[in-house]
C-alpha positions in Angstrom: 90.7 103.5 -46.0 90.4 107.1 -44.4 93.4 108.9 -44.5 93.3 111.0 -41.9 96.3 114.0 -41.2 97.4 115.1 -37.9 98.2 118.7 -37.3 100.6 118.6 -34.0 103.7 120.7 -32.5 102.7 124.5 -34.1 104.6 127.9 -32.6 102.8 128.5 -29.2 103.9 127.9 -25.9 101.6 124.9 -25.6 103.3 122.9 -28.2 104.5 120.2 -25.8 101.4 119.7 -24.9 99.8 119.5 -28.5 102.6 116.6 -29.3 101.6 115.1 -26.4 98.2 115.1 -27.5 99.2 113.8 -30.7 101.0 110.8 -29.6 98.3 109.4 -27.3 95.3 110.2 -30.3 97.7 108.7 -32.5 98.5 105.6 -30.7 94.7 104.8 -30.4 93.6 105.4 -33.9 96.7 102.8 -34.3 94.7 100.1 -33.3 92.4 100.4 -36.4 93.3 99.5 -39.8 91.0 101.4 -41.4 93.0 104.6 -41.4 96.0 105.8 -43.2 97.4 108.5 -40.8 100.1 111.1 -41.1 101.3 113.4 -38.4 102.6 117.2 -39.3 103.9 119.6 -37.9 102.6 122.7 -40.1 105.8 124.7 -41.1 106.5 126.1 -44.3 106.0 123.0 -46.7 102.7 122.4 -44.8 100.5 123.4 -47.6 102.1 121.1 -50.3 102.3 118.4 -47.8 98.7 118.5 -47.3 97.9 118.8 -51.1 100.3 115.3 -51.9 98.5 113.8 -49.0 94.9 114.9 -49.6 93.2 113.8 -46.4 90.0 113.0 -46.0 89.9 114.9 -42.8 92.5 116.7 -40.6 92.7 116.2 -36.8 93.9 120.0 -35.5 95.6 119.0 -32.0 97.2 122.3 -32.1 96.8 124.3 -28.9 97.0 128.1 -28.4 98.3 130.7 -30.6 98.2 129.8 -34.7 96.4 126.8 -33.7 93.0 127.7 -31.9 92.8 131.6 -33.2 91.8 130.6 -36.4 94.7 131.1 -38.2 95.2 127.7 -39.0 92.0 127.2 -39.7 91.7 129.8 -42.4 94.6 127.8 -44.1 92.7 124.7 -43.9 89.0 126.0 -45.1 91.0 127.9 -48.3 91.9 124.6 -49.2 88.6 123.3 -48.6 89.6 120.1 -46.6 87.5 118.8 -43.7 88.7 119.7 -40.3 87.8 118.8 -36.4 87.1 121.6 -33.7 85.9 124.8 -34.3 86.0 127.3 -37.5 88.1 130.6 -37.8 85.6 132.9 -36.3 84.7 130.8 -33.1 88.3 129.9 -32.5 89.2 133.5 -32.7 86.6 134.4 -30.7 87.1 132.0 -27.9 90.6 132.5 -28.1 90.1 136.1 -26.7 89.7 136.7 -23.3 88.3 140.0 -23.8 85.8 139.6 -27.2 84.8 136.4 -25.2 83.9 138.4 -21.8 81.5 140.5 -23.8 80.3 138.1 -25.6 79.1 136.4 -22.1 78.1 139.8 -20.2 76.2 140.7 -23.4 74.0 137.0 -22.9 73.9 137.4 -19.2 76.5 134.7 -18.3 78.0 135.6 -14.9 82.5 136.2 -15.3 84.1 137.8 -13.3 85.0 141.5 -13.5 88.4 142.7 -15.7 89.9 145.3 -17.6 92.0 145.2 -20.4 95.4 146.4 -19.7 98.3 147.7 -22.5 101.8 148.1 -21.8 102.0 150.9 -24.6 100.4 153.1 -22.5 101.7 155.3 -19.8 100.1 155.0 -16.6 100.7 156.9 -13.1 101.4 153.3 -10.9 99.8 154.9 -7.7 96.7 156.0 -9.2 96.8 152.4 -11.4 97.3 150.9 -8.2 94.5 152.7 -6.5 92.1 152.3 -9.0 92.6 148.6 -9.0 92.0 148.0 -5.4 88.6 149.7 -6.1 87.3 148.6 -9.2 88.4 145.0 -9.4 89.9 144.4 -5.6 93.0 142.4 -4.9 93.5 139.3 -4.9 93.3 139.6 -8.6 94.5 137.7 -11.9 96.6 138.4 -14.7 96.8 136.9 -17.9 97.7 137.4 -21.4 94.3 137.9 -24.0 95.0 134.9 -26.5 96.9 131.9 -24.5 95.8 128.8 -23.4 96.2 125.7 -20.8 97.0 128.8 -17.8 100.3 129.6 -19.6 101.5 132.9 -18.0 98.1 133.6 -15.4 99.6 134.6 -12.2 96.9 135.3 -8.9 98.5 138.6 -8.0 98.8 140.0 -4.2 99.2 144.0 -3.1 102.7 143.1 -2.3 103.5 141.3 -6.0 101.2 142.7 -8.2 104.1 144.9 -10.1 106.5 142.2 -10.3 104.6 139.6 -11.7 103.1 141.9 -14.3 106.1 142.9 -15.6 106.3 139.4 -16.4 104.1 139.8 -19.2 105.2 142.6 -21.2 105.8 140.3 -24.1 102.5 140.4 -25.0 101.7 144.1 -25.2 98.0 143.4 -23.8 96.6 141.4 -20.6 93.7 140.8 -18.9 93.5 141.9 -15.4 90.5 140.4 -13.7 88.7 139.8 -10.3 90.0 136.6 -8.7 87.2 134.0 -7.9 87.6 132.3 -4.5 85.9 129.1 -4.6 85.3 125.4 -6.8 87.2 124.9 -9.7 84.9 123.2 -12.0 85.0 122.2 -15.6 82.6 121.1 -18.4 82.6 119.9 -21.7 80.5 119.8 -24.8 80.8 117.5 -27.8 78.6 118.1 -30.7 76.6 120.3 -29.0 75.0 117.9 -26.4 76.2 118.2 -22.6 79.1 115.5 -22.0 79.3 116.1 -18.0 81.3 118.1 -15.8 84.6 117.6 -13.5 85.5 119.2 -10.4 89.7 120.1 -9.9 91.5 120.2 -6.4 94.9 121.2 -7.3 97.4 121.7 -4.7 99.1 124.2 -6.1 97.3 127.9 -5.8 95.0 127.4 -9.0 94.7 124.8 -11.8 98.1 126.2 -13.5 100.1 125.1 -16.1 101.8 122.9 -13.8 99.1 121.5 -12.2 97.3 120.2 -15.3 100.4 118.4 -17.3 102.6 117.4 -14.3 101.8 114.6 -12.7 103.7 115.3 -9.5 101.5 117.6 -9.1 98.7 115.4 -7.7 96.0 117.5 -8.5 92.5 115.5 -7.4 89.8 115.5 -9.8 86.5 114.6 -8.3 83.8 112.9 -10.7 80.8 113.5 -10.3 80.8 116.2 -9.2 79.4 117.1 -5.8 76.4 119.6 -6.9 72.7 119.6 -6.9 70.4 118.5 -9.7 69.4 122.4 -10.0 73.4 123.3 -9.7 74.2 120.3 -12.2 71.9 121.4 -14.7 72.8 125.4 -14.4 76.2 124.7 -14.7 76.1 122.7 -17.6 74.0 124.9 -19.5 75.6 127.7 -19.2 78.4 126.0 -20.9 76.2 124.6 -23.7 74.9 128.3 -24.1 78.5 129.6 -24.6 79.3 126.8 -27.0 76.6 127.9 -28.9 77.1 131.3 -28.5 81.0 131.3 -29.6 79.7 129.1 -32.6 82.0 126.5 -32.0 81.9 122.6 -33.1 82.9 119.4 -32.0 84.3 120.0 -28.5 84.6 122.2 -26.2 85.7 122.8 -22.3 84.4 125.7 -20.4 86.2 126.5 -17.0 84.0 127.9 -14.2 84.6 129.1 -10.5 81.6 128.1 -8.6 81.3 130.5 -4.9 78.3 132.4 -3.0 76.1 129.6 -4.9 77.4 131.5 -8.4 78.6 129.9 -11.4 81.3 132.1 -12.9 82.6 131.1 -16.4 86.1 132.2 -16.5 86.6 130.7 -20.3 85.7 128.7 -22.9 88.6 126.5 -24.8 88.1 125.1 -28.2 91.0 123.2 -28.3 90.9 121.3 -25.1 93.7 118.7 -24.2 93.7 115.4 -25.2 96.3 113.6 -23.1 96.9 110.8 -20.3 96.4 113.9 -17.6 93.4 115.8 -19.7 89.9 116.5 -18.6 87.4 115.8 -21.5 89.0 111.9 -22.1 88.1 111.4 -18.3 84.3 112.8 -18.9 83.6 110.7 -21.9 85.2 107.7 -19.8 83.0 108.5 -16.9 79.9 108.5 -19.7 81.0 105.0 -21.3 82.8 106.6 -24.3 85.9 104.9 -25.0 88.9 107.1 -26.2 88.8 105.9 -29.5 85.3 107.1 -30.1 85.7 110.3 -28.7 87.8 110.8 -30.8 85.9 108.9 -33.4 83.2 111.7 -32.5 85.1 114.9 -32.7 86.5 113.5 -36.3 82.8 112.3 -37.2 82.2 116.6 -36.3 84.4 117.8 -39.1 83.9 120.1 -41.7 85.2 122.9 -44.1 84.1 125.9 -42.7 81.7 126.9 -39.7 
């Protein structure tokens, strides 16, 4: 039998959502007896846990910070088990707004314009203010340089720009970056093969935290999605070029803006959600892949390093 360890829970602000994840990955590889399964949380007894265990493979269902930046994942490869998603240096790559931008401006891959902002430095607001308007233009977004699923991305106006950045000032550095008007569309890779694409139509401002784990919410998603052949297959390859490019494995989710006929890759997520309410389950299910073997897929994906 396989035994198979579930890294869930973690430090980050998505931790909800990665026990979430958990519980509905868990409850499916329930169904076959073939695996022994274990679910941790990886706190300080982690390591000797995972050495009494000794999995065969670990399922990482960690999300954001110590989970996707490759910290994790350093522990894991040191103690040479097999693991699922990406490897230290494409998680911590991906997981970085900024390294990740350059990485896609460096391969031509159209994102939209940002510069990175720290609160240890003392700036004159006006002229801040001023040179915002005219290098990046307002409505813009802000956003902290290593969190996931939209927590703490607020679409700034003139009138609340200040406020809301002072919001963030737990995080020493941001992103501020040109907000994208248009199509909120998302695709995802598994195994480096295109598994489709979604389209969002949240009715809140922006696919936000909110948006993607509250039901209330009543966000539409739309599959297929309404695009050309030509658009379908741009789309979609950009996303498999980014995959690539970030070195990542198993799966992925890139989120684009599509406006003016331009497909804007805002970033890619190496960790993506694996819930009731998440985007990658509904693919596969739109592509006749049960739950069960996407998951079956991702685990198939693992290794020790990559």
């Amino acid at each position: 039998m396989k035994k198979i360890l579930i890294l869930a829970g973690g430090y980050s602000k998505e931790k909800e959502i990665s026990i979430q994840t958990a519980k509905s990955v868990l409850s499916e590889l329930n169904k076959d007896k073939k695996y022994i399964l274990r679910v941790v949380n990886p706190d300080g007894q982690f390591i000797k846990v995972l050495r009494k265990f000794r999995p065969n493979v670990v399922l990482n269902l960690l999300h954001g910070r110590y989970g996707e930046d490759g910290y994790i994942q350093a522990i894991l490869e040191s103690e040479k088990v097999k693991y699922t998603h990406s490897g230290v240096l494409s998680s911590s790559l991906a997981i970085d707004k900024e390294i990740s931008k350059k990485i896609y401006i460096k391969n031509k891959i159209l994102t939209p314009k940002y510069i990175k902002f720290s609160f240890k430095k003392k700036i004159n607001n006006k002229r801040f203010f001023r040179q915002l308007e005219k290098n990046i233009g307002f409505p813009l977004v802000i956003k902290p340089l290593n969190e996931g699923s939209s927590v703490n991305v607020f679409i700034c106006t003139k009138s609340n720009f200040y406020k809301n950045l002072f919001k963030l000032k737990e995080y020493d550095q941001i992103l501020i970056e040109r907000y994208i008007h248009g199509r909120e569309i998302q695709v995802a890779i598994l195994n480096e093969k295109i598994l489709g694409a979604i389209e969002l139509r949240p009715k809140r401002k922006f696919y936000d935290y909110e948006a993607k784990y509250n039901p209330k919410a009543k966000t539409e998603h739309l599959i297929p999605v309404d695009l050309t052949k030509k658009q379908y297959k741009k789309i979609t390859e950009i996303a498999l070029k980014a995959h690539k490019l970030l070195k990542c494995r198993g799966v992925s989710r890139s989120d684009f803006r599509f406006s003016g006929n331009k497909f804007y890759l805002l970033e890619t997520n190496t960790q993506p959600g694996m819930t009731a309410l998440s985007l990658v389950p509904e693919i596969a299910k739109f592509n006749n892949i049960t739950f069960k073997n996407l998951i079956k897929k991702i685990l198939k994906d693992a290794s020790t390093n990559k």
